[in-house]
C-alpha positions in Angstrom: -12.6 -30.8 -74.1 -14.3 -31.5 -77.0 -15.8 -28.7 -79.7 -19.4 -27.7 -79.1 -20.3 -29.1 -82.2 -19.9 -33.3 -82.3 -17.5 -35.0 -84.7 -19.4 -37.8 -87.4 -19.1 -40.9 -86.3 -16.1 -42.7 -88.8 -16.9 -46.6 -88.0 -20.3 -48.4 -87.2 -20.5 -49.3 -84.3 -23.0 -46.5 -82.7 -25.4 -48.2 -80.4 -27.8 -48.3 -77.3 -27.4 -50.3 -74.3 -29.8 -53.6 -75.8 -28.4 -52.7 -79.3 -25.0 -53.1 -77.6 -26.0 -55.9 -75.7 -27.0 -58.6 -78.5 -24.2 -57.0 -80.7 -21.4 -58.4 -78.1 -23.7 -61.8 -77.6 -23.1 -62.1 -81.7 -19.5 -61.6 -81.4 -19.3 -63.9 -78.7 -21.2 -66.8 -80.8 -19.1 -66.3 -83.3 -15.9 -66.2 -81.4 -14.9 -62.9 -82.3 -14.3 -59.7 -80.0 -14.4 -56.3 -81.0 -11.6 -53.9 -82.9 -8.7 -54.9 -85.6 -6.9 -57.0 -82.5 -8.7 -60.7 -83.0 -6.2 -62.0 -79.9 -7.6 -64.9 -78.1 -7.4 -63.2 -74.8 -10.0 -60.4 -76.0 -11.7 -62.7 -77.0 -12.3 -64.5 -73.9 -13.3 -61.5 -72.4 -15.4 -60.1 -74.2 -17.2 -64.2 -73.6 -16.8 -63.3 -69.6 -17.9 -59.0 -70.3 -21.2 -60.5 -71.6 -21.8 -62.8 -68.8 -21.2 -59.6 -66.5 -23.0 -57.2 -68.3 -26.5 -59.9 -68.3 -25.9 -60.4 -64.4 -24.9 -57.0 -63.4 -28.0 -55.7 -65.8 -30.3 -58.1 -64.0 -29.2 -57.5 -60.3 -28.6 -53.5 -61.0 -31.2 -51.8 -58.4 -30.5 -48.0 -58.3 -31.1 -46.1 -55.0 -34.7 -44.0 -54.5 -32.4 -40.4 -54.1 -30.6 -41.7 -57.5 -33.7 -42.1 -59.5 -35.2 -39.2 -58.0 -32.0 -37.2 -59.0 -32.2 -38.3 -62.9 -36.2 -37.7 -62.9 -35.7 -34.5 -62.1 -32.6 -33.3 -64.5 -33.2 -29.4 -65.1 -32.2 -30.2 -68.8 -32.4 -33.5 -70.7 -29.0 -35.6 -71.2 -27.1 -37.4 -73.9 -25.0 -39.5 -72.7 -21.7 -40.9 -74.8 -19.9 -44.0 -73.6 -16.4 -44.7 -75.6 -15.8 -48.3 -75.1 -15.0 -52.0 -77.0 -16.3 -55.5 -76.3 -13.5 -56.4 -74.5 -13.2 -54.4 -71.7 -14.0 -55.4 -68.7 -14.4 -51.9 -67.0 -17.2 -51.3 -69.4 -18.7 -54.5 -68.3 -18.8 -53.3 -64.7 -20.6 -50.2 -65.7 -22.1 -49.9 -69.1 -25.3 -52.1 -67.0 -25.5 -49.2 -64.6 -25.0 -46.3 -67.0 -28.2 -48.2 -68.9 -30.2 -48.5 -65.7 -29.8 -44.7 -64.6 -30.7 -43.8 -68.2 -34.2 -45.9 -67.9 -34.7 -44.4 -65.2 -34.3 -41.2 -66.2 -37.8 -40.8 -68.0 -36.5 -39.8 -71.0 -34.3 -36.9 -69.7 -30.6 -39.0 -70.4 -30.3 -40.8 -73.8 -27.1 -43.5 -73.7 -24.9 -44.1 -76.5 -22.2 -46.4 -77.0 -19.5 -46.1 -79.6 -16.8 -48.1 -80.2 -13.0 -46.2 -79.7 -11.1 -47.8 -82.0 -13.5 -47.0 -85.0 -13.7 -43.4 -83.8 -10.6 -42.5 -83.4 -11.4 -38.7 -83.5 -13.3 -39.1 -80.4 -11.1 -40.8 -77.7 -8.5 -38.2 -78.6 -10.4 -35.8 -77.5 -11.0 -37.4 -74.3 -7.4 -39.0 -73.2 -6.4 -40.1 -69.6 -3.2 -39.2 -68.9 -2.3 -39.5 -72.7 -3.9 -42.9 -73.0 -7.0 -44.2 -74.8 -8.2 -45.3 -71.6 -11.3 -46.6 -71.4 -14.7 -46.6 -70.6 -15.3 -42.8 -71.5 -18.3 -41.2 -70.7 -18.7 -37.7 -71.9 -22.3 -36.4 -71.5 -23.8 -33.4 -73.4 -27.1 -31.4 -73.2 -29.7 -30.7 -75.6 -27.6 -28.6 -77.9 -24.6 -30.9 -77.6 -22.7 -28.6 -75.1 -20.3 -30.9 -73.1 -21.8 -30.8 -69.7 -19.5 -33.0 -68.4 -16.6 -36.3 -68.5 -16.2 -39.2 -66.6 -13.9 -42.3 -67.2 -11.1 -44.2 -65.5 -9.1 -42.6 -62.6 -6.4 -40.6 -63.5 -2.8 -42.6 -62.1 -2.4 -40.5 -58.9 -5.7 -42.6 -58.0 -3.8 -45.8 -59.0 -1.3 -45.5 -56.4 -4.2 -46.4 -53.6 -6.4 -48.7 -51.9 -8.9 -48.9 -49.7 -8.5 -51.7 -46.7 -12.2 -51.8 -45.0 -12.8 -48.5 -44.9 -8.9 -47.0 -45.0 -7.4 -45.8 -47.8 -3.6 -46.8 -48.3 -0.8 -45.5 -50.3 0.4 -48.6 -52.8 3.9 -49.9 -52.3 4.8 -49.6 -56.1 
């Protein structure tokens, strides 16, 4: 758990979810990805993450008890998202995160930072000893962690669901 207090950001790359948005669309016309590691694979998908994030954006229709829930936070929300261009996680769910936050009238601010500029962060928030992400870690007002969320920890990994089963993996 991170300090009460937040840590300064080290790199640039400190955005909201449209900020966020056209910065990967600029990568992607210049045929760059995000990070020190310019490897052609990351670089494809960050090209296929920003196709997922416009769709998943545009088709991303929350549930009335969901947008009732976020209306009617007890205390206003800042929410932190630890991610890169690349990865295809955050494509799935940075769109969402942005949705519940518009929904929120005003009570969740979102804000996305980039992990391997801020170094200091994703320490702080490791799964299973890895820089694992996307990492949401959400404060209140006074920047008091409220709470984490991010990838499953690997005792999840070793299931599946089948229909509506879940199943140990044969790993």
């Amino acid at each position: 758990m991170m300090e009460e207090t937040l840590f300064s950001f080290s790199g640039t790359g400190v955005f909201d979810y449209p900020g966020f948005s056209r910065w990967v669309e600029a990568l992607v016309q210049v045929g760059k990805t995000s990070g020190l590691r310019q490897k052609e694979v990351l670089i494809n998908f960050t090209a296929l993450n920003l196709k997922r994030m416009q769709r998943i954006y545009k088709t991303t229709q929350l549930n009335k008890a969901l947008e009732l829930a976020v209306v009617n936070l007890k205390i206003p929300q800042h929410w932190y998202v630890i991610t890169e261009a690349w990865c295809g996680d955050s494509a799935q769910i940075l769109p969402v995160l942005a949705r519940i936050a518009e929904s929120a009238a005003g009570k969740i601010q979102l804000h996305i930072f980039l992990r391997d500029e801020n170094p200091e962060w994703m320490d702080c928030y490791l799964t299973n000893g890895n820089r694992s992400i996307p990492k949401l870690i959400a404060f209140d007002k006074n920047m008091k962690e409220i709470f984490t969320w991010g990838r499953a920890p690997k005792l999840h990994n070793n299931y599946y669901w089948t229909g509506n089963k879940l199943q140990m993996a044969d790993r």
